[in-house]
C-alpha positions in Angstrom: 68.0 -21.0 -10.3 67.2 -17.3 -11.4 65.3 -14.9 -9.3 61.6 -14.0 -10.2 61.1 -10.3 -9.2 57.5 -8.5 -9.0 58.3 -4.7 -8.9 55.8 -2.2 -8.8 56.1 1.3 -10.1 58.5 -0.6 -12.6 58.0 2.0 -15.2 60.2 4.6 -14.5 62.6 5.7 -11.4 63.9 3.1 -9.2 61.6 1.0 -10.3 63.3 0.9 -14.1 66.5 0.6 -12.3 66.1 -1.9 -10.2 64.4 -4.0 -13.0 67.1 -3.1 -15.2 69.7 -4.5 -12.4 67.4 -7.9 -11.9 67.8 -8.6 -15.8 71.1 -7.8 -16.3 72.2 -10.4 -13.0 69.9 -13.1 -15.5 66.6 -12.9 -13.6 63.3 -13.2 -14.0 61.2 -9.5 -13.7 57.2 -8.9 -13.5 57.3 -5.1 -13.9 54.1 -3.7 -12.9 52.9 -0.1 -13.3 49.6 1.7 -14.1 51.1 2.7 -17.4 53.4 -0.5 -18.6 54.2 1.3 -22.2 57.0 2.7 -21.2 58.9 -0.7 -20.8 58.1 -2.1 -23.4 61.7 -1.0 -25.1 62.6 -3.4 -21.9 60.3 -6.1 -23.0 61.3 -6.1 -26.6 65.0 -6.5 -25.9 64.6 -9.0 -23.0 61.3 -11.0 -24.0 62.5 -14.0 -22.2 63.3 -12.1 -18.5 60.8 -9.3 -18.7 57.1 -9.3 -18.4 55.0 -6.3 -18.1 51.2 -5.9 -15.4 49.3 -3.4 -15.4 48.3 -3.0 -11.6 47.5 0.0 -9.5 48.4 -1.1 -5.9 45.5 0.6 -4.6 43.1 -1.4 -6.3 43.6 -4.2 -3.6 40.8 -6.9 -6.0 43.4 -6.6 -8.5 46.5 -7.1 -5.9 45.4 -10.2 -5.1 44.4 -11.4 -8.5 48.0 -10.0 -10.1 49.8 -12.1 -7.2 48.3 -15.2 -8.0 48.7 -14.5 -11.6 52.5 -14.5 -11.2 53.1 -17.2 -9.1 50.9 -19.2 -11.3 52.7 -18.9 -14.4 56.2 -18.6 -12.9 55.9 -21.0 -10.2 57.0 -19.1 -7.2 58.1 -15.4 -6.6 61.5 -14.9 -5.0 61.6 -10.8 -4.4 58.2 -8.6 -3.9 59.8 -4.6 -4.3 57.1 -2.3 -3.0 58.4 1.0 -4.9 55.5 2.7 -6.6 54.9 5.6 -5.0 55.1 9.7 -5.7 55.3 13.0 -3.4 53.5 15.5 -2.2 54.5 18.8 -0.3 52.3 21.1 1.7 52.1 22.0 5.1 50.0 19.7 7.9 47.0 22.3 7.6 47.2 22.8 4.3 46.5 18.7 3.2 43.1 17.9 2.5 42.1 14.4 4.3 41.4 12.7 1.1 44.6 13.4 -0.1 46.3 12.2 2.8 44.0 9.0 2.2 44.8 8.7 -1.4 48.6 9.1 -0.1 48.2 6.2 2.5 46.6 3.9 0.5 49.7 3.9 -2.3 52.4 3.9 0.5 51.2 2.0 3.2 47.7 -0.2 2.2 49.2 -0.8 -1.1 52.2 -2.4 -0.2 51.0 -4.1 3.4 48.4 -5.9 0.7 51.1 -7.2 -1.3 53.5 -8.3 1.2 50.3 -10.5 2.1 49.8 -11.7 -0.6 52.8 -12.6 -1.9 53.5 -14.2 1.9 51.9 -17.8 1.5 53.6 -18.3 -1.6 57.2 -17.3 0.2 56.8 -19.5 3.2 55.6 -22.1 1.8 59.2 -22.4 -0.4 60.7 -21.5 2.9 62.8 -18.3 1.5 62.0 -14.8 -0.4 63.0 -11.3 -0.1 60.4 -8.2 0.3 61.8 -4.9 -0.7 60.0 -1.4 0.5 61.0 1.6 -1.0 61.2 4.1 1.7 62.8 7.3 2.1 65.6 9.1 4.7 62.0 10.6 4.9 61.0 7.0 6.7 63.3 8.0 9.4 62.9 11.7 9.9 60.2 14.6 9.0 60.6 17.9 8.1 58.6 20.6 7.6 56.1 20.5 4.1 56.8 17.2 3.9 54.0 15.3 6.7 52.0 13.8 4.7 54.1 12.2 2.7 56.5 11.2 5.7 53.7 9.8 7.1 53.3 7.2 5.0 56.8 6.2 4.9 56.8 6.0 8.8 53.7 3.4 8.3 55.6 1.3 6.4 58.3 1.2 7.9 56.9 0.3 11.4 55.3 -2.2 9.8 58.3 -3.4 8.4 59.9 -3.3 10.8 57.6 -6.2 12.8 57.3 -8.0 9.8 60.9 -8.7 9.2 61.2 -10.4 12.7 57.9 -12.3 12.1 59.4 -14.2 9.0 62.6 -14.5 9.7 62.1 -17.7 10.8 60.2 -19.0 7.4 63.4 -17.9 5.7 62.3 -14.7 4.2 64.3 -11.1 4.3 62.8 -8.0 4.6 65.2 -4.8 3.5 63.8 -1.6 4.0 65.4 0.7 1.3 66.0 4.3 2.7 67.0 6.8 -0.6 68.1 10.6 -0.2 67.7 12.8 -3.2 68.1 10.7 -6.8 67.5 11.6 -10.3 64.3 9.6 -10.8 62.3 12.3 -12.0 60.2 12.1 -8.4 60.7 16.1 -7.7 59.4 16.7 -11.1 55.7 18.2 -11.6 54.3 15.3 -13.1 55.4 13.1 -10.0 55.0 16.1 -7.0 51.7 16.7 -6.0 51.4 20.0 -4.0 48.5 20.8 -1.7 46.7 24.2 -1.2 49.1 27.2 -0.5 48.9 29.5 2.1 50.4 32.5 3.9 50.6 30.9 7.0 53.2 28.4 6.4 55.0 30.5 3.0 58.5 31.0 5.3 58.5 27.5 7.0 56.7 25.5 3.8 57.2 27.8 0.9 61.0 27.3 0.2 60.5 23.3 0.4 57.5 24.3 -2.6 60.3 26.1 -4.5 63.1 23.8 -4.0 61.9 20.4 -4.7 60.9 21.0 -7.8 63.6 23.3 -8.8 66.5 20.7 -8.0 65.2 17.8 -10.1 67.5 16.8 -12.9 70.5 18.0 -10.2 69.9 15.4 -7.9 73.2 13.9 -6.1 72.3 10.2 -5.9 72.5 7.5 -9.3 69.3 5.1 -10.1 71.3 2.2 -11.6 73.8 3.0 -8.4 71.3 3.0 -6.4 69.7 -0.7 -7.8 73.1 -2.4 -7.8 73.2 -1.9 -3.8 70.2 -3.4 -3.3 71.0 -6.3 -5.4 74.4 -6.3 -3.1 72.5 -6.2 -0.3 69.9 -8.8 -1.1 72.8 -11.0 -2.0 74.4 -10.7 1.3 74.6 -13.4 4.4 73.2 -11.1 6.7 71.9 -7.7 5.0 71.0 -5.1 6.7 67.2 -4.5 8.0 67.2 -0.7 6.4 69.5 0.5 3.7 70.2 4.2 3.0 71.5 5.4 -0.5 72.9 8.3 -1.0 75.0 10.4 0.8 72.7 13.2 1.7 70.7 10.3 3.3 73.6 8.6 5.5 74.4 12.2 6.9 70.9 13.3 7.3 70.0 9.9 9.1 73.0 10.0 11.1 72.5 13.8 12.0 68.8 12.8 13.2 70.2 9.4 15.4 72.7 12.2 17.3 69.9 14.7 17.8 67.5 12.0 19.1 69.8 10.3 21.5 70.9 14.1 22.7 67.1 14.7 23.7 66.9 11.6 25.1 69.6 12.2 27.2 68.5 16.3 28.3 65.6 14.6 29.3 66.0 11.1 30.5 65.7 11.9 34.2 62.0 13.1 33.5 61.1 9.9 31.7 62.2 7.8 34.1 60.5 9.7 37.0 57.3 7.9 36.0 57.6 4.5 36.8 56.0 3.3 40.1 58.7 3.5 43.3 
């Protein structure tokens, strides 16, 4: 039996990818998106396997409602992919709360709302796959970029306790972790910067410049990108996180060396505070 897919942010990026991927392996895909005209070239060739919704995650009424929708015409739904999402750079003083709200709710309360609701319907067919888009930026922060690795780290903790909390039900959880990719997410329409300042121009000001200025020249494919999470999903035992890219495997791997270095310089001192 094909897959049904609900992907969110469906309209563009990894999101069109990984839709793209789903049909092309004969499955079933709800692509959801604020703006769902720009699949409907997808729609029109695939009328049988693709289906557009327009949802904003945020709007957690219509989360519910777009759930139940799906699994009420289609019967079941076999992979949530929590991808909708964009950036934002500034510096940690320089990002106002209510962006950093706005930014939460689309990476983190979006998707935790989802995964709910799509939960029930999983467990009660005793199998199903949930798929959050993270970033190398869900393992690791760097300067300019807080805020938005924030989010990631959110959802990533929480995937992280969610994947051993259904395992037994039958159900995967696959945290995917991309490096830099041509999906049009460094652009300006996707990159939302905050308020610029002197204070933070020579830690915060060349991240301003080169985001933006390397998009197009990414290193890392889309359709790539979707095929290895299909490969992954199809796997006995896939892997709990999933980094693409190989800016990503070095970066994470870089950060992993650094971490258990520290540890290490100061392991006598954090062990020096148990009781005797």
């Amino acid at each position: 039996m094909n897959r049904v897919w609900l992907v969110t942010g469906a309209s563009s990026g990894f999101g069109r990818a990984i839709t793209e991927a789903a049909v092309a392996a004969g499955d079933i895909v709800v692509a959801a998106a604020r703006r769902t005209a720009p699949l409907d070239d997808l729609v029109a060739a695939y009328p049988d396997q693709v289906e557009t919704l327009a949802l904003d995650v945020t709007d957690l009424t219509a989360v519910d409602a777009a759930v139940e929708s799906v699994a009420t015409r289609h019967g079941r739904i076999d992979v949530l992919v929590n991808n909708a999402g964009r950036g934002m750079v500034g510096a940690v003083e320089e990002t106002a709360d209510a962006d950093l709200r706005d930014l939460m709710d689309l990476h983190f309360f979006g998707p935790a709302a989802l995964t709910r609701a799509v939960l029930p319907h999983m467990r009660r067919r005793g199998s199903g796959a949930i798929v959050q888009l993270t970033s190398m930026g869900g393992r690791f922060a760097f300067a300019g970029v807080g805020a938005y690795c924030a989010t990631k780290f959110a959802l990533e903790g929480l995937s992280e306790a969610l994947a051993a909390e259904v395992a037994p039900h039958g159900i995967r959880v696959l945290i995917v972790e991309p490096g830099a990719f041509r999906t049009g997410f460094a652009g300006a329409a996707e990159l939302q910067p905050s308020a610029d300042s002197d204070a933070y121009r020579d830690t915060v000001g060349p991240v301003r410049t080169r985001l933006p200025g390397g998009s197009g020249q990414e290193p890392g494919d889309p359709a790539k990108a979707a095929a290895a999470i299909l490969t992954a999903l199809d796997a006995d035992e896939p892997p709990l996180r999933l980094p693409l890219g190989s800016d990503a495997a070095d970066a994470i791997a870089d950060h992993l060396d650094r971490a258990r270095t520290e540890l290490g310089a100061w392991e006598k001192l954090t062990r020096s505070t148990d009781f005797a």
